[in-house]
N, C-alpha and C positions, 0 to 999 in steps of 0.2 A: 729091209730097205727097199724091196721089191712092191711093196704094197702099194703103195703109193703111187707107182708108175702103171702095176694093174688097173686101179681103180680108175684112173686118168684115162687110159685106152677102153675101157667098157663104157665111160662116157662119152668120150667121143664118138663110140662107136654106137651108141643108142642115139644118139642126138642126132647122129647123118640117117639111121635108121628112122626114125619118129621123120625125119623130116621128109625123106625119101618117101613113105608113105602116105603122107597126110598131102604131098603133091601131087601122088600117081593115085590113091583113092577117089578122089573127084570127078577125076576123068573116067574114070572107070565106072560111075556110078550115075556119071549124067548129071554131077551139080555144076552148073556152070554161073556165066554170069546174068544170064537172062534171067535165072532162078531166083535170082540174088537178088533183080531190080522189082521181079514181079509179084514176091514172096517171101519178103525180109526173115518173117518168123522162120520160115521151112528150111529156108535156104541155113540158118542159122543152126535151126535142130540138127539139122542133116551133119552140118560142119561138126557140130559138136560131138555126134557120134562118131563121125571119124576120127576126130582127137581121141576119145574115149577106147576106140578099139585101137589105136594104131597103139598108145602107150601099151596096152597089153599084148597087144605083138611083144613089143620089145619089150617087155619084163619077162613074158614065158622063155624068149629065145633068147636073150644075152642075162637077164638079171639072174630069174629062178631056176636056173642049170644047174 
């Protein structure tokens, strides 16, 4: 009966994690919004690798433990 209440806490807890990063990556990186108005594509690329690495943050450190 525990299971269920694990898997509920690992997801929220990825989910604040993904999100936490994919906020504090940007800045840290120098994508901002000028980037955003004066380079659609890049600014876009760029976001996308941040999604791309932040979920593997969070699978190496909460999923695949």
């Amino acid at each position: 009966g525990k299971l269920y209440q694990h898997c509920a806490r690992i997801d929220t807890q990825a989910q604040q994690m993904f999100n936490t990063l994919v906020s504090q990556m940007p800045k840290t990186e120098n994508i901002t919004e000028q980037l955003k108005s004066q380079n659609q594509l890049e600014w876009v690329r760029r976001m996308n690798s941040i999604h791309e690495r932040a979920s593997e943050i969070v699978c190496n450190e909460l999923i695949y433990v």
